[in-house]
ZAMARGU-4260 file (C-alpha; in steps of 0.2 Angstrom, whole numbers, plus 5000, padded with zeros to 4 digits):
<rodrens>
0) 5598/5887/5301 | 5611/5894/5289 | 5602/5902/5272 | 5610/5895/5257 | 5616/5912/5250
5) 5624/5903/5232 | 5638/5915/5222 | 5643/5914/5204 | 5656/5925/5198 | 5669/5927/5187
10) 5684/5924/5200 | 5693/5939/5197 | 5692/5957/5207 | 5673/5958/5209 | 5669/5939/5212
15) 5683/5938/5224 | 5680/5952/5231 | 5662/5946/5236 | 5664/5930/5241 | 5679/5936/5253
20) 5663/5947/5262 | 5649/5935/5262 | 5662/5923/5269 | 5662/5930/5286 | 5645/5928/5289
25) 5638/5914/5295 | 5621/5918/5289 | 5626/5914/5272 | 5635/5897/5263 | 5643/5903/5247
30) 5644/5894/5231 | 5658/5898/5219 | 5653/5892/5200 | 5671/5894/5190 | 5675/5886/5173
35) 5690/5881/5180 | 5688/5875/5199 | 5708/5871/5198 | 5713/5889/5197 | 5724/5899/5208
40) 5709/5910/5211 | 5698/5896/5215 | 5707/5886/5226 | 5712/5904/5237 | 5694/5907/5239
45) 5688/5886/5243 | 5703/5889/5256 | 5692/5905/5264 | 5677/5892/5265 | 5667/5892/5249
50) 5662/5878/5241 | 5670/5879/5223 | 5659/5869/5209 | 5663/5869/5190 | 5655/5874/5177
55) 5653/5880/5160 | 5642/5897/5160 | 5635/5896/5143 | 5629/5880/5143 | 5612/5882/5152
60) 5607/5867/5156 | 5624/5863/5166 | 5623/5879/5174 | 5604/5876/5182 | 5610/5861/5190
65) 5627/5870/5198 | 5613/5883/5204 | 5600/5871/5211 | 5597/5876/5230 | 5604/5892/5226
70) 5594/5907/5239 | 5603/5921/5229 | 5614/5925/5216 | 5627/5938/5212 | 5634/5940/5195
75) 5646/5947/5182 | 5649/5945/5165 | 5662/5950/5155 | 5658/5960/5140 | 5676/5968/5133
80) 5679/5953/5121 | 5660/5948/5113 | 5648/5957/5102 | 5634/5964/5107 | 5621/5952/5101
85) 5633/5937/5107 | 5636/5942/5125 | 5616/5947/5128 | 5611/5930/5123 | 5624/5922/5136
90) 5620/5933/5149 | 5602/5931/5146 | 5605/5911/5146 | 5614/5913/5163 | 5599/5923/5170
95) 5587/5909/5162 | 5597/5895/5171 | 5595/5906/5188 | 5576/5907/5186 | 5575/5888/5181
100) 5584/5882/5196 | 5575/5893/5208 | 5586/5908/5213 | 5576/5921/5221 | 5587/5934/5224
105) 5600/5940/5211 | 5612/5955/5211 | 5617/5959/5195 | 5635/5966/5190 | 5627/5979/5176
110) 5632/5995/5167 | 5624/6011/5160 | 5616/6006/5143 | 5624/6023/5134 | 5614/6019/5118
115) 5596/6024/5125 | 5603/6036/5136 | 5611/6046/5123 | 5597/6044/5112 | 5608/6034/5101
120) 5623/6045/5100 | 5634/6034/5106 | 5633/6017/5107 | 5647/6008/5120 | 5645/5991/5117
125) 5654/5983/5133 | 5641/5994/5144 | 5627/5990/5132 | 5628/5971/5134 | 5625/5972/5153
130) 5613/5984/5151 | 5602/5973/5139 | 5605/5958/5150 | 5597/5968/5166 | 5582/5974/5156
135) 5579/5955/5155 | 5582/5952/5173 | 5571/5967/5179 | 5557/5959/5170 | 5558/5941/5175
140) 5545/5939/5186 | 5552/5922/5196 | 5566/5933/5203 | 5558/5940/5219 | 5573/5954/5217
145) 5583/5961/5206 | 5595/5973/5210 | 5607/5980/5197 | 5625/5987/5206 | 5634/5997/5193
150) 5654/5998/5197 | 5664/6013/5198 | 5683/6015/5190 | 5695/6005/5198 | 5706/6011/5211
155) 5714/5994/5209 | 5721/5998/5191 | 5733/6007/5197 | 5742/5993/5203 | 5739/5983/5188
160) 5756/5985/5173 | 5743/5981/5159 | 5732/5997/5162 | 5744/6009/5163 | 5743/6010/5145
165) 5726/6017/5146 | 5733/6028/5157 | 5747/6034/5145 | 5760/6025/5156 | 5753/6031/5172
170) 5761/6028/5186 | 5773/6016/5179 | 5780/6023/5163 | 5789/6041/5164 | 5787/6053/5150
175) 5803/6060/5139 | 5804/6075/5154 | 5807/6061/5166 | 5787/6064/5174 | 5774/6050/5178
180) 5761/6058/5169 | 5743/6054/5166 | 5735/6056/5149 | 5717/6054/5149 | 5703/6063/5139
185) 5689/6076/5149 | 5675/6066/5156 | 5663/6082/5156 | 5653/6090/5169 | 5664/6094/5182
190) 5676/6082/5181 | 5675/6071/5194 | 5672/6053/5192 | 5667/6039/5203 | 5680/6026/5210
195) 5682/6011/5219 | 5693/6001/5227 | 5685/5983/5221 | 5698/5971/5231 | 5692/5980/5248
200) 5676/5987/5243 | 5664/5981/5233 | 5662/5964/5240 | 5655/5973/5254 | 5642/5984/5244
205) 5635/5968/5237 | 5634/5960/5255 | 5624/5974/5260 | 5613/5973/5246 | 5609/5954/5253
210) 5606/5956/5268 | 5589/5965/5265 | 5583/5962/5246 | 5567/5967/5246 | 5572/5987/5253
215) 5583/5988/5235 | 5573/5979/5223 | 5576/5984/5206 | 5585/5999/5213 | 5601/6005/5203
220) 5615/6005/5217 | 5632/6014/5212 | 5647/6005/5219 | 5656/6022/5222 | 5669/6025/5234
225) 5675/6043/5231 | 5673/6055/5218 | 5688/6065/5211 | 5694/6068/5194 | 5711/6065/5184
230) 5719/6081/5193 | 5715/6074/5208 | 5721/6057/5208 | 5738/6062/5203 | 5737/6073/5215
235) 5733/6061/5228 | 5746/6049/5223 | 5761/6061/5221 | 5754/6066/5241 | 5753/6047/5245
240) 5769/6040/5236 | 5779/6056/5235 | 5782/6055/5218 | 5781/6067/5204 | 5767/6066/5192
245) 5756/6075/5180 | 5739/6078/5171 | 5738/6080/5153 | 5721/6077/5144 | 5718/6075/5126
250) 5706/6086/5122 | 5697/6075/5108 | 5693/6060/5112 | 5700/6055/5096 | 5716/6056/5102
255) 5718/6044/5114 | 5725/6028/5109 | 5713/6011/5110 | 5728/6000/5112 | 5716/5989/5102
260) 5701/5991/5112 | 5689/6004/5106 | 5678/6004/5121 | 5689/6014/5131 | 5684/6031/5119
265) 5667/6024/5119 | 5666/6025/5138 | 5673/6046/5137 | 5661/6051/5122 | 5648/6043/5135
270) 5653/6052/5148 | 5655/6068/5140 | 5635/6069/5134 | 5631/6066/5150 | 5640/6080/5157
275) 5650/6068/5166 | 5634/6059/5176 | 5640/6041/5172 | 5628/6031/5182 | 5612/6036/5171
280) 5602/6034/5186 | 5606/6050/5195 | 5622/6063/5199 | 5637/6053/5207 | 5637/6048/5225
285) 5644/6040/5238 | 5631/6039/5252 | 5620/6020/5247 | 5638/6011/5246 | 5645/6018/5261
290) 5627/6012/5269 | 5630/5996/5261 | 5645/5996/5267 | 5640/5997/5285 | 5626/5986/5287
295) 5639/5972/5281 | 5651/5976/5293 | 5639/5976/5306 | 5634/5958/5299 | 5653/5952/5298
300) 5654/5957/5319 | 5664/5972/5316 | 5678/5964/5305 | 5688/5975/5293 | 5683/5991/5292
305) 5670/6001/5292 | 5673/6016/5279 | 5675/6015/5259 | 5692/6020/5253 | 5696/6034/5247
310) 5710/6037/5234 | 5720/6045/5244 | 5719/6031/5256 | 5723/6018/5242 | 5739/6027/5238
315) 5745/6028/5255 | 5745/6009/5257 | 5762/6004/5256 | 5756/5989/5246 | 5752/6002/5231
320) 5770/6009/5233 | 5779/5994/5231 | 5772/5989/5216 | 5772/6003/5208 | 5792/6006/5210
325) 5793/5984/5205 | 5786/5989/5189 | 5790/6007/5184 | 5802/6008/5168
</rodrens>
């Protein structure tokens, strides 16, 4: 008898990316819940075999009845475009509609909350709304578990034109001396930061996490697949695509343009009183994915493959190549 494994996500990389995993398990039915079951995203993944249902989020009483039957739960919010007060209460409603309908098992897409770890030095508002909204899932008692995955940078944004910005261009925009270069404030510590290639990756990790509940129970899991720093992704991509490219930091913070989102300094004034530990639960590692990472291969009958990916690995794929050349100007 199948267990009724339910998913809602934001179809985007990290709901996408799970259900693709739990997919190929037949222990587990997966459930999509989309505002808009019509989409591109959600017609790709009712094609893998999920069932697709829609529903509007933040209305609570919907929600419980599109969760009802559910075994587990993973989910995401995003937190880029509300305030802080505004996004908890909606993740709090979605959590409340997953107790109300019965889920016992939730994994929680959640974030560092920089405000108590920093004593109140820094306040990053995107991280600070998931964080809030897991204090509130950690202490409901109808969850059986709740485990918080935390996500690392996306390897994935290199590929995607509307980051490079952040990135100072990087790797689609050449400077005036004709160089892909990478512009980037210090990050602290030793310099290295986590990353993670979502698409292939993290779906995975959160399968893992499934598959025995109970052993990670309100257990912090960091969704890393390889630490490295800006020196060494540009680095790794020059060695992976053969192009030339650079690192340049700013050395205040300050200096690095928002494009309209303040978060992004927010996230490096963070990561800068914690001597680069961004996680909040312990130094950076690799190790708990990669044994996530396992267990659901193992449970998917050997399919895909078994190791993380490294960055050096993403920028190899000839994938990763060809869009960058599609879109560099």
């Amino acid at each position: 008898m199948a267990i009724h494994n339910k998913v809602i996500s934001v179809i985007g990389a990290q709901g996408g990316s799970v259900v693709r995993s739990l997919i190929q398990n037949p222990q587990f039915e997966v459930r999509c819940i989309t505002r808009n079951k019509s989409s591109p995203q959600a017609k790709e993944l009712a094609l893998l075999g999920a069932s697709v249902v829609q529903a509007d989020t933040t209305n609570t009483a919907v929600l419980e009845q599109a969760l009802s039957g559910s075994w587990g739960l993973f989910m995401n919010v995003l937190t880029e475009e509300t305030t802080l007060d505004v996004g908890t209460q909606q993740g709090i409603g979605m959590l409340a509609s997953a107790a109300a309908a019965g889920v016992k098992h939730v994994v929680y897409s959640s974030a560092p909350h920089s405000e108590r770890l920093t004593s109140g030095t820094c306040l990053a508002k995107h991280l600070d709304v998931k964080a809030r909204i897991e204090c509130w899932g950690r202490a409901n008692p109808s969850f059986e578990t709740f485990t918080p995955v935390m996500i690392s940078w996306y390897m994935d944004n290199f590929c995607n034109p509307d980051f490079g910005m952040f990135f100072g261009g990087f790797p689609f925009k050449k400077d005036e001396d004709g160089v892909l270069t990478c512009r980037m404030p210090l990050s602290g510590g030793d310099e290295t930061l986590p990353w993670l290639h979502v698409e292939n990756d993290f779906g995975d990790i959160v399968h893992g996490i499934f598959l025995n509940p109970q052993r990670w129970n309100q257990r912090v899991i960091q969704c890393t697949g390889d630490l490295l720093s800006w020196e060494g992704i540009v680095s790794a991509f020059t060695k992976g695509t053969g192009q030339k490219a650079r690192f340049q930091p700013y050395m205040l913070v300050s200096d690095m343009p928002t494009h309209g989102w303040e978060g992004i300094r927010e996230l490096f004034v963070y990561s800068q009183l914690r001597d680069g530990e961004y996680f909040g639960n312990a130094p950076n590692e690799v190790s708990t994915a990669q044994y996530l990472k396992t267990a659901a291969f193992k449970a998917k009958g050997g399919k895909g493959r078994e190791s993380l990916t490294t960055v050096k690995e993403f920028f190899e794929q000839k994938e990763v190549l060809r869009v960058v050349l599609e879109n560099q100007w």
